[in-house]
Legacy VTK file of the C-alpha trace (Angstrom):
# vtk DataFile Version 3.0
C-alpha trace
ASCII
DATASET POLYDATA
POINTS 187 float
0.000 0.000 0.000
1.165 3.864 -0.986
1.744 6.490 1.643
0.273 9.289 0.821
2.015 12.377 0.492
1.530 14.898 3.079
0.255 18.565 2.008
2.150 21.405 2.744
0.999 24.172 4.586
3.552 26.864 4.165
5.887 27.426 1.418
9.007 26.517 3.836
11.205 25.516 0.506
10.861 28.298 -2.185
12.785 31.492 -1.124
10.986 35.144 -0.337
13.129 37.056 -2.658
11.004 39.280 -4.282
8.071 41.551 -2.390
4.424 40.608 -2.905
5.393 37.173 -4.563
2.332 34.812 -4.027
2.253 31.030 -3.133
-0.824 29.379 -3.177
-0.799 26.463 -0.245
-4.880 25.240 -0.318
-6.615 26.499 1.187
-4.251 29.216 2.319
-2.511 31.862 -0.049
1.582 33.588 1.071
2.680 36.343 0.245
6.192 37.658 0.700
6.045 40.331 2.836
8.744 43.073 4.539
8.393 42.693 7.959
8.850 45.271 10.809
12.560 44.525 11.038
13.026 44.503 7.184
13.407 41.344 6.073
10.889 39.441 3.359
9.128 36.764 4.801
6.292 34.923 4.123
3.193 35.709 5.384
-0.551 34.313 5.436
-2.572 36.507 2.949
-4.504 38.453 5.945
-1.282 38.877 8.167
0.770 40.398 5.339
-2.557 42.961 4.965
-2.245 43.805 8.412
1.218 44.911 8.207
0.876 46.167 4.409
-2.134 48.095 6.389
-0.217 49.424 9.130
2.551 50.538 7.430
0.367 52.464 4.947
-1.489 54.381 8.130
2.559 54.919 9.370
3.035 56.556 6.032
0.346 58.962 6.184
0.773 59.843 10.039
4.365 60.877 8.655
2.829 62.536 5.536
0.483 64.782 7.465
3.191 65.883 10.160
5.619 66.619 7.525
2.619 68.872 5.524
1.785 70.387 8.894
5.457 70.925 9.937
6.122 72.737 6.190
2.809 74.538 7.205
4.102 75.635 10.033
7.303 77.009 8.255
5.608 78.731 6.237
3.330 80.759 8.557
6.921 81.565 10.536
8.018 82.742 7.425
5.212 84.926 6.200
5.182 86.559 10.238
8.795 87.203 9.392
8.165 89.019 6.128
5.172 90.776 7.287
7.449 92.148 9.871
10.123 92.871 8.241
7.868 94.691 5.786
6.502 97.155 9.193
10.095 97.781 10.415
10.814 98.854 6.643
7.687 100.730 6.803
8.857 102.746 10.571
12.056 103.064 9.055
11.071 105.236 6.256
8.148 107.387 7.898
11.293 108.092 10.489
13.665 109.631 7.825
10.794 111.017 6.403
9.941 112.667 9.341
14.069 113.842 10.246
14.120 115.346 6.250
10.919 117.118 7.067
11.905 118.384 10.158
15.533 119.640 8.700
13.799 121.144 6.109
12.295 122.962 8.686
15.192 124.124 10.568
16.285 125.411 7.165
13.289 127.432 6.561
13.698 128.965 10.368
17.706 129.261 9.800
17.107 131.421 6.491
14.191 133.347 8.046
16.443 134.318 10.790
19.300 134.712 9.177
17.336 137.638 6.663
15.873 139.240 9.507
18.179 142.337 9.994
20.060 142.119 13.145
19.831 144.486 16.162
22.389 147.449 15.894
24.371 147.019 19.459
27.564 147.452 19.946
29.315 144.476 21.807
31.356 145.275 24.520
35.142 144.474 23.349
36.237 141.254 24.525
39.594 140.417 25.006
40.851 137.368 22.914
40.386 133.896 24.339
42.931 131.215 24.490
41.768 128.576 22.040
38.598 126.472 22.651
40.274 122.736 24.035
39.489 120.283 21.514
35.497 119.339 21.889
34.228 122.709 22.936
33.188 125.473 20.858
35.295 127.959 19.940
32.511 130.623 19.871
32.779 130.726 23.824
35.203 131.241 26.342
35.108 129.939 29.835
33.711 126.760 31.155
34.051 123.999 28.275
30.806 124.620 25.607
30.449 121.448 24.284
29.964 121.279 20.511
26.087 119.674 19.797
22.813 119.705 18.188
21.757 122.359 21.223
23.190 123.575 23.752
21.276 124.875 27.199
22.623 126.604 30.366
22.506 123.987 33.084
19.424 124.484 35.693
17.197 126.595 33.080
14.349 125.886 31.208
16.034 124.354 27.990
15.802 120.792 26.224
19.642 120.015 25.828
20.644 117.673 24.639
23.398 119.225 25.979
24.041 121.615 29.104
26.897 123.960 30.510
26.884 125.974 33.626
28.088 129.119 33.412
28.805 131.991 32.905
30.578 131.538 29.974
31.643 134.382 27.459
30.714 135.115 24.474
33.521 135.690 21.665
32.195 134.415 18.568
28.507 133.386 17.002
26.258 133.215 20.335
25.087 129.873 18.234
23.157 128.392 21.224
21.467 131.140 22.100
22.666 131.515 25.871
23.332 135.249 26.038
19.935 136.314 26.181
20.127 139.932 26.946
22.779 140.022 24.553
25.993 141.523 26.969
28.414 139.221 26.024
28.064 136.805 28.927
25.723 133.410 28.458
24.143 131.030 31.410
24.066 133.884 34.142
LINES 1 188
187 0 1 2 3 4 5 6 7 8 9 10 11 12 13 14 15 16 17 18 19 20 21 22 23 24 25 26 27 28 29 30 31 32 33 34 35 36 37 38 39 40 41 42 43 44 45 46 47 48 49 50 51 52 53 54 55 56 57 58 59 60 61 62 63 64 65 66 67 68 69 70 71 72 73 74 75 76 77 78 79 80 81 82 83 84 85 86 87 88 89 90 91 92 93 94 95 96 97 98 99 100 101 102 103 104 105 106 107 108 109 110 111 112 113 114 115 116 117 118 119 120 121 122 123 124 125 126 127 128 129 130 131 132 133 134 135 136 137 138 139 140 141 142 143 144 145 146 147 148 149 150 151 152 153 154 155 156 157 158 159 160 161 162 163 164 165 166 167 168 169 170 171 172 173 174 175 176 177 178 179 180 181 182 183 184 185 186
């Protein structure tokens, strides 16, 4: 009597070599599948869909981080231009502003300067040693510090820069400190 020949159930002779290669084993079908690790193996038919299934939804977690992390990058981006864009917009209304306002100093500086100036005689001053380097050499005395505007220290004016007195008077009275016009500033 024969001996029958036993049926295989897996295909544990032919190699997994190339991905999604089928064997059919009644009533089962394999299919060679990458595992986790890597490596092809093969699989029952609704095993190798559960990991063909799980990698997919892996994929497109990864897909939609990566499209919300370039999303992301973007909006940082467009902040940063739109930004940019308002500093470049301050910038401009400020030199705007410092033209407008030198213009008019200009106006004022020509306006005073054709006004005809008070006939008085200036008391005769003897020369003064020259003006150490940094001061003005419209002024003798205390150290008048060359600036956008000079003030007499503890009066009423804006500075930005200040000198206590008295100081006298032997050039241009450019600051403005002799007031009643003797010679002599910051009284």
């Amino acid at each position: 009597m024969a001996t029958p020949t036993p049926t295989r159930t897996a295909p544990a002779s032919s190699s997994c070599i190339t991905e999604s290669a089928t064997e059919p084993y009644p009533p089962k079908v394999f299919i060679c599948t990458k595992s986790d690790a890597g490596t092809l193996l093969w699989m029952e038919q609704s095993e190798s869909k559960r990991v063909l299934d799980a990698r997919a939804a892996a994929a497109k977690v990864a897909a939609e981080k990566a499209a919300a992390d370039k999303a992301a990058q973007d909006a940082a981006a467009k902040a940063a231009q739109e930004q940019a864009a308002v500093e470049a917009a301050r910038q401009q209304a400020a030199a705007e502003e410092a033209a407008r306002q030198q213009q008019a100093a200009a106006a004022a500086a020509a306006v005073a300067a054709a006004a005809p100036a008070p006939k008085v005689q200036a008391p005769v001053q003897p020369a003064a040693p020259a003006a150490p380097s940094g001061c003005d050499p419209n002024y003798a005395g205390p150290c008048v510090p060359i600036a956008s505007d000079v003030d007499c220290a503890g009066g009423s004016g804006n500075g930005p820069a200040y000198v206590r007195g008295p100081v006298t008077v032997v050039g241009s009275d450019i600051y403005g400190l002799d007031r009643d016009g003797d010679g002599v500033g910051c009284e």
